[in-house]
VOZA-845956 format. One line per field, with one value per residue (C-alpha): residue number from 1; residue in three letters; x, y, z. Coordinates in nm, 4 decimals, always signed. Example, Ala and Ser with C-alpha at 12.3 -4.5 7.8 and 13.67 -1.06 7.14 Angstrom:
<marvos>
pos	[1,2]
code	[ala,ser]
X	[+1.2300,+1.3670]
Y	[-0.4500,-0.1060]
Z	[+0.7800,+0.7140]
</marvos>
This chain:
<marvos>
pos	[1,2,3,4,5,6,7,8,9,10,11,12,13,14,15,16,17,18,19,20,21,22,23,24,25,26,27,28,29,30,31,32,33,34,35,36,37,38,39,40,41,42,43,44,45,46,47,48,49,50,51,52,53,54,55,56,57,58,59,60,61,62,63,64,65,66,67,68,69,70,71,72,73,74,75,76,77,78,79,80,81,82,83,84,85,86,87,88,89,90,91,92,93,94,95,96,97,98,99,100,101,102,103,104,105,106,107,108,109,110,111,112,113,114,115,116,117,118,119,120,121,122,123,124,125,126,127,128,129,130,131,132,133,134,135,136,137,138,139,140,141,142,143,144,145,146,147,148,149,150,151,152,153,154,155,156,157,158,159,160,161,162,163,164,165,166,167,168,169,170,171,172,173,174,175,176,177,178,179,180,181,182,183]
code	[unk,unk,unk,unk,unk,unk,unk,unk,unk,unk,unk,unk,unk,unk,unk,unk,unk,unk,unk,unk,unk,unk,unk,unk,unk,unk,unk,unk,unk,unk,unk,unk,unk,unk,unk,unk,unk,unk,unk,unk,unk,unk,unk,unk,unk,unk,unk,unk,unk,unk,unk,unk,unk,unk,unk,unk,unk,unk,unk,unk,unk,unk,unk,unk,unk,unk,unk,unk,unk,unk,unk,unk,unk,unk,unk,unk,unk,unk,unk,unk,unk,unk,unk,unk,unk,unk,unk,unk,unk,unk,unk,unk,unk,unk,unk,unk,unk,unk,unk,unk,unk,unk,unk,unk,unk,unk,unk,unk,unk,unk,unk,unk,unk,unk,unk,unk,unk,unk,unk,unk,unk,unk,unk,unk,unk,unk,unk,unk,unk,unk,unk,unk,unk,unk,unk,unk,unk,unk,unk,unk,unk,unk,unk,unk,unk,unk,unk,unk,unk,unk,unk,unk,unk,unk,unk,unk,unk,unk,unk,unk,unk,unk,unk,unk,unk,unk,unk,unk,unk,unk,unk,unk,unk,unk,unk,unk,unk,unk,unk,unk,unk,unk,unk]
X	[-5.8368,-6.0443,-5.9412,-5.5941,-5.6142,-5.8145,-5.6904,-5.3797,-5.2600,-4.8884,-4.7692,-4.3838,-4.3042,-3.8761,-3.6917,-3.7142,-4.0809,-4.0624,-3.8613,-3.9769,-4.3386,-4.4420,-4.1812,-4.1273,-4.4930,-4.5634,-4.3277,-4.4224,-4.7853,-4.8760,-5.0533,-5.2672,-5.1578,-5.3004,-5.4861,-5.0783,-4.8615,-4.9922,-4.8390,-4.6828,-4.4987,-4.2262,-4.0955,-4.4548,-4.4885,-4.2320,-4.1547,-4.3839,-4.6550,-4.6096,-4.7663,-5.0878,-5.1179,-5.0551,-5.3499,-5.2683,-5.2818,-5.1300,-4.9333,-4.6237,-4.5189,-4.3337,-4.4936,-4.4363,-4.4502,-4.4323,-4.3203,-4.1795,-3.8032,-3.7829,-3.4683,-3.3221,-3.2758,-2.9489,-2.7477,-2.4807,-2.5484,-2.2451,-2.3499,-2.4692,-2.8987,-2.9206,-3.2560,-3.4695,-3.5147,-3.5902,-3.9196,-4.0598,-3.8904,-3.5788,-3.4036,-3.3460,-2.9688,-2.8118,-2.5783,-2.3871,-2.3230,-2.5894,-2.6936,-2.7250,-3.0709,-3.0202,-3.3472,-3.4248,-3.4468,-3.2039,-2.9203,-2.9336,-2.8795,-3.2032,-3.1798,-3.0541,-3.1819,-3.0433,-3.0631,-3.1249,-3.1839,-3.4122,-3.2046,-3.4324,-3.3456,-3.1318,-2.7597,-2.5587,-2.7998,-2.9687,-3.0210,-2.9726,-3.2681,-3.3928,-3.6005,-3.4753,-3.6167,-3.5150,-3.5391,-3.5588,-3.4334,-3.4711,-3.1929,-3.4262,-3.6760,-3.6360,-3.6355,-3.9716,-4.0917,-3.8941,-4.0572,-3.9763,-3.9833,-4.0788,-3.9981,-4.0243,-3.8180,-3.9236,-3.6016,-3.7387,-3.6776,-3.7179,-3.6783,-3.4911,-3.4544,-3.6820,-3.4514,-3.4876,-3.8215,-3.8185,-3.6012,-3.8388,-4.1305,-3.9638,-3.8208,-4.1926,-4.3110,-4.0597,-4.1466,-4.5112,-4.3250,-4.0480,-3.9710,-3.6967,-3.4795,-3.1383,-2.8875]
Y	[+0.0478,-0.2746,-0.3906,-0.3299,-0.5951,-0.3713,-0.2979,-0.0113,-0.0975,-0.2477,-0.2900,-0.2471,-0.0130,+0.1285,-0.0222,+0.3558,+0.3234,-0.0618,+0.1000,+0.4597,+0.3761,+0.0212,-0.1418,+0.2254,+0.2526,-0.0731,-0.1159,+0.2145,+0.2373,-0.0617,+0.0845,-0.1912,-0.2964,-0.5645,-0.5281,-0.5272,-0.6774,-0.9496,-1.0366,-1.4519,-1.6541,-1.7145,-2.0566,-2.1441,-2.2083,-2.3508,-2.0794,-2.2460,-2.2185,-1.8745,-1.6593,-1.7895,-1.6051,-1.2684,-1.0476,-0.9252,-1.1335,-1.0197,-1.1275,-0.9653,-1.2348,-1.0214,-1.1102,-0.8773,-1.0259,-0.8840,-1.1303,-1.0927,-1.2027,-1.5502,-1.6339,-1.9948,-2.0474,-2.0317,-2.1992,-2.0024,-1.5914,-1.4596,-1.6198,-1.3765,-1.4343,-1.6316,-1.5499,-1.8443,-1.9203,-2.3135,-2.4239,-2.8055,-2.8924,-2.6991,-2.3603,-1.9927,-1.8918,-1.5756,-1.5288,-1.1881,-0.9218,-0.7024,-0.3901,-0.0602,+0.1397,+0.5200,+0.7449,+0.8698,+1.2376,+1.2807,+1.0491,+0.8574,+0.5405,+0.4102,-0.0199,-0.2660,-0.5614,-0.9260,-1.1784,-1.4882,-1.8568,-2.1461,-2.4628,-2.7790,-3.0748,-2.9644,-3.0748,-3.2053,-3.3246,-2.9910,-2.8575,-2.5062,-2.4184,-2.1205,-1.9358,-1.6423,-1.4201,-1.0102,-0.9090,-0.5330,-0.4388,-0.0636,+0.0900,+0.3037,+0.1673,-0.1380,-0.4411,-0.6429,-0.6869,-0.7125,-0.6970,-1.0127,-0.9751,-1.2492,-1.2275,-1.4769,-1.4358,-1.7167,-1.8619,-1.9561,-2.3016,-2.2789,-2.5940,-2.6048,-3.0378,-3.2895,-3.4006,-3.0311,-3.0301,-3.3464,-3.1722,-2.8086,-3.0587,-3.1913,-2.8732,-2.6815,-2.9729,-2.9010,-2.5650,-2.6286,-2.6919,-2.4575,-2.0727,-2.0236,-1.7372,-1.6331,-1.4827]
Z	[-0.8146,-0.8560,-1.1655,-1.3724,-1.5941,-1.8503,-2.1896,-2.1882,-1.8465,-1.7938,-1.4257,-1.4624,-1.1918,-1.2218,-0.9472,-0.7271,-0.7580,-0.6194,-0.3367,-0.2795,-0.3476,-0.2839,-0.0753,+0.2045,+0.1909,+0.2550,+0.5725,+0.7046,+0.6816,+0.5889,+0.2459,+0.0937,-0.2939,-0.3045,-0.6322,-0.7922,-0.5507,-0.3273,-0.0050,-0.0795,+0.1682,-0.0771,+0.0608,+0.0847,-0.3080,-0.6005,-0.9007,-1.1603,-0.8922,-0.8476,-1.1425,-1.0195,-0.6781,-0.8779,-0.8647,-1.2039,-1.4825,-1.7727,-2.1236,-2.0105,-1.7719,-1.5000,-1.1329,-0.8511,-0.4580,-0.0796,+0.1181,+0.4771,+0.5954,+0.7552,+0.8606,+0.9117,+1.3235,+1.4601,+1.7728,+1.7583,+1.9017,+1.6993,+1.3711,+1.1154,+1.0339,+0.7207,+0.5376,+0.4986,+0.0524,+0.0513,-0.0741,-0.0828,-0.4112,-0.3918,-0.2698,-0.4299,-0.4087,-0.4537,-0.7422,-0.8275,-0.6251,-0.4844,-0.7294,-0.5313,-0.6264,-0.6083,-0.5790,-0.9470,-0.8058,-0.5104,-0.6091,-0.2828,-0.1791,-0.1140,-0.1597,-0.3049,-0.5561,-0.5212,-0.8007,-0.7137,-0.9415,-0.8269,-0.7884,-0.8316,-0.5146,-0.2139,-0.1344,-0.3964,-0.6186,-0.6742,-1.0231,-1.1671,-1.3282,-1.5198,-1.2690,-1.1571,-0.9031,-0.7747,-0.4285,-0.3486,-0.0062,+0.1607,+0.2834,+0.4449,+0.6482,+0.8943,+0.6655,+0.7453,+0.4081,+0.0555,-0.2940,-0.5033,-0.9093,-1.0983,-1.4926,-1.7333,-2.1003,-2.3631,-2.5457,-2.8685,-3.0483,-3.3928,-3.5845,-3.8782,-3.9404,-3.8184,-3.5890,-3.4564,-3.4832,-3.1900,-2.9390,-2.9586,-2.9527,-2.6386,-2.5071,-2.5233,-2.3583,-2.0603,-2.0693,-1.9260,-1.6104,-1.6473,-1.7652,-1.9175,-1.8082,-2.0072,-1.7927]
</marvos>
């Protein structure tokens, strides 16, 4: 298990493997993947930053994460915990409702998968951008860890004037710093 990255290997595990496989075995056991899924501190690193702590790397662009539940601190005891999502340059926010994952085999309720988008700045001058991020939850298994997917989708710009030409010129320059992802 040293080395996926060979030719005829694609790591894109269904969402009741992510749970039933990775994410249970993970919080129960502990199992060690980190040759496919590394264990990141979420908040610790910006989106654009990263695709380069995956232990995979690949041309399909998809990233998969552990990453443990920090939650803000609280003064008040009745308050409900509010998981901890900001980074240095910005914050991820949940959008959408929560998607129930049911076991492929059973039928069961076993998680859930939130989508959340990386706004650029805090407070009011914070910036939607096009980074979006999925956190599986187990419904299972006391929630110490979740698995985060990363994809990336490329919105191509294809020129069709020169003055088209400019703005893709501009906009695959932006790119460098950004993914694009189309909701």
């Amino acid at each position: 298990m040293d080395n996926f990255n060979g030719m005829g290997y694609r790591f894109h595990p269904t969402e009741d493997e992510i749970i039933n496989h990775f994410l249970e075995l993970k919080m129960k056991y502990g199992t060690d993947f980190s040759a496919v899924i590394k264990e990141v501190d979420i908040s610790n690193f910006e989106p654009w930053e990263l695709p380069d702590q995956s232990p995979l790397s690949s041309d399909d662009q998809e990233w998969y994460f552990f990453s443990t539940i920090a939650y803000k601190p609280s003064n008040k005891s009745t308050s409900k915990r509010v998981v901890e999502r900001t980074t240095r340059a910005g914050f991820w926010k949940v959008t959408g409702k929560d998607r129930e994952i049911y076991d492929d085999n059973s039928g069961q309720l076993i998680g859930k998968r939130k989508a959340l988008v990386f706004y650029q700045g805090h407070g009011s001058n914070a910036v939607k951008t096009n980074w979006a991020m999925h956190e599986y939850h187990s419904q299972t298994v006391h929630q110490a860890y979740i698995c985060s997917h990363l994809p990336y989708i490329f919105l191509p710009c294809i020129p069709v004037s020169q003055d088209d030409h400019d703005i893709c010129s501009n906009l695959l320059h932006y790119l460098r710093f950004f993914k694009l992802y189309d909701w």
